[in-house]
N, C-alpha and C positions, 0 to 999 in steps of 0.2 A: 531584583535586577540581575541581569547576566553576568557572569564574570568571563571573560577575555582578555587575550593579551593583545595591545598595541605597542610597534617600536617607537620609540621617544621621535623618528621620524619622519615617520607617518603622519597625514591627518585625517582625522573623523568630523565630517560636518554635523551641522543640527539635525536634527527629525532623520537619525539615521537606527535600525535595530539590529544591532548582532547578538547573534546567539552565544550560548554557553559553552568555552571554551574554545573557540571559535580565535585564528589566531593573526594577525596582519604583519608582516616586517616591512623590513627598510624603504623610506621611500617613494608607500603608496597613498594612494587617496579616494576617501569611501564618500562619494558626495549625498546632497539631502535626497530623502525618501527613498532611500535605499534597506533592502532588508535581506539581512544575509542572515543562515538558520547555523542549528549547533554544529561542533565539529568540523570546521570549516576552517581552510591554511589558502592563505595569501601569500606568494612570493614577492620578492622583492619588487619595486616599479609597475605594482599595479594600480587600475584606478577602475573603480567601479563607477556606473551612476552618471546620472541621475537617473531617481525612478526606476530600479534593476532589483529584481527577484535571484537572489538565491537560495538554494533548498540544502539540506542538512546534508554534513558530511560530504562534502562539495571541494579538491581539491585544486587549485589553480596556481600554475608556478610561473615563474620571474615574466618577466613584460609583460602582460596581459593586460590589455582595458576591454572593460565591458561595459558598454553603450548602452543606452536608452533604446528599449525596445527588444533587449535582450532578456529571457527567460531561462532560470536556471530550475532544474528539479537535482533530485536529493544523489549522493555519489556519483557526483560526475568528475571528470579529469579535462582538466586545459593544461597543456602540454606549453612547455617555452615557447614563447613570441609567437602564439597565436592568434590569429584576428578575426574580430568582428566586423560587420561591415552592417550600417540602419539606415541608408538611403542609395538607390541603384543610379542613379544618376548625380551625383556630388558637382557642384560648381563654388567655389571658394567665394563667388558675386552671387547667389542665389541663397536665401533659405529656405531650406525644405523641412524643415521640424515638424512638420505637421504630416508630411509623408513618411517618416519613419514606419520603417515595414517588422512586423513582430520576427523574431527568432524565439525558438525552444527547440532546449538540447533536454530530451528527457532521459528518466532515471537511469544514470549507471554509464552511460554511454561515455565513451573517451576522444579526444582532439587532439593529434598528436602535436609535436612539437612543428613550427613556422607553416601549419596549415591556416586556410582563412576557409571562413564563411560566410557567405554572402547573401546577404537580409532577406527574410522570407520566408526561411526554410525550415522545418522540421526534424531533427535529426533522433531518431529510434531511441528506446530502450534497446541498454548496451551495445549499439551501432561502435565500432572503432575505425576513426580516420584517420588512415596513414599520415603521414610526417608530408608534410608539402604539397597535402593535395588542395586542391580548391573544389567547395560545397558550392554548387549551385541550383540545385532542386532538392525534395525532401528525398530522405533515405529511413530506409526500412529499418525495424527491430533486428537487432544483432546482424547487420553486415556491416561488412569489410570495403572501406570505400579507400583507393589510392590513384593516383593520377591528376591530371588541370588538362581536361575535366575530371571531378573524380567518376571512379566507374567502379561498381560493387565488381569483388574478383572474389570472392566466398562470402563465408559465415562464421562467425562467433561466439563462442558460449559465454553464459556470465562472467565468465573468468578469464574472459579476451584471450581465449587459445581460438587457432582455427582449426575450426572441424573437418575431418575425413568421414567422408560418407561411403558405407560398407553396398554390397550388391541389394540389400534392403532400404533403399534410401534415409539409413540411420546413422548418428555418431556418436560418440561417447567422448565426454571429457573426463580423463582420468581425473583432473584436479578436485572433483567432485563425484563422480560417479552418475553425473548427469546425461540423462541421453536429450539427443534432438531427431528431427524429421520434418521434412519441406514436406508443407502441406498447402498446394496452391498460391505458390512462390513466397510461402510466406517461413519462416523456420519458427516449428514449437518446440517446448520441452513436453516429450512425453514421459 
């Protein structure tokens, strides 16, 4: 069995898995069939679930709920009070549960702080969305999305620096020594 920490605040329903070492504070609430992987921080007033995938090494900070129909993979970042959104037409007198639309935010990719996403979408390996944008179609591996709408305005290395491209259509991130190159609008690490 896992060991994690939960605050005496929180609550954990039944038929729920967290992983090892894996941490929840003040506040929050993991509802059932939820499964969140190792190495993974919860801030304060979060609430996952029902039925929501998290993947390892997964950080999410204060106000966050993640909805049903939301997909996590592994090292991702949810920035303060950012939102999810699992049905495109919401009426408070209709249920639509059955329309919920899939989100995945894959590996590595970051969500800055009071942006939203809106159900549907696809969001890259290591893709970084600025602080207040709004996600409404998928976005590519490693770009830079800011704006409502957001609009890719560059590219990013693993290491969420933006890239300067030389007269060779290449960049280099010192933090790593990593180089890149657009190749049919797409950015590789060569």
């Amino acid at each position: 069995m896992a060991v994690f920490f939960t605050h005496e605040s929180s609550y954990i329903d039944d038929n729920v898995e967290i992983g090892e070492d894996t941490k929840i504070w003040h506040f929050s609430h993991i509802l059932s069939h939820t499964k969140i992987g190792a190495n993974c921080s919860f801030g304060q007033n979060c609430v996952v679930g029902p039925k929501v995938s998290v993947g390892n090494g997964v950080k999410v900070q204060n106000n966050v709920s993640i909805y049903e129909g939301v997909e996590i993979e592994d090292d991702v970042f949810l920035g303060p009070s950012m939102v999810f959104t699992n049905v495109i037409n919401p009426r408070a007198f209709i249920q639509r549960k059955e329309e919920f639309k899939k989100t995945l935010l894959k590996k590595g990719c970051s969500i800055g702080a009071n942006a939203t996403i809106v159900c549907g979408v696809t969001i890259g390996e290591y893709a970084l969305i600025g602080s207040g944008a709004v996600v409404n179609r998928d976005v590519k591996p490693h770009a830079l999305m800011v704006g409502v709408p957001a609009k890719q305005i560059g590219w990013v290395s693993k290491a969420g620096n933006t890239l300067v491209f030389d007269e060779n259509n290449e960049a280099l991130d010192e933090f790593d020594d990593s180089r890149y190159v657009i190749i049919d609008e797409e950015l590789k690490e060569i």
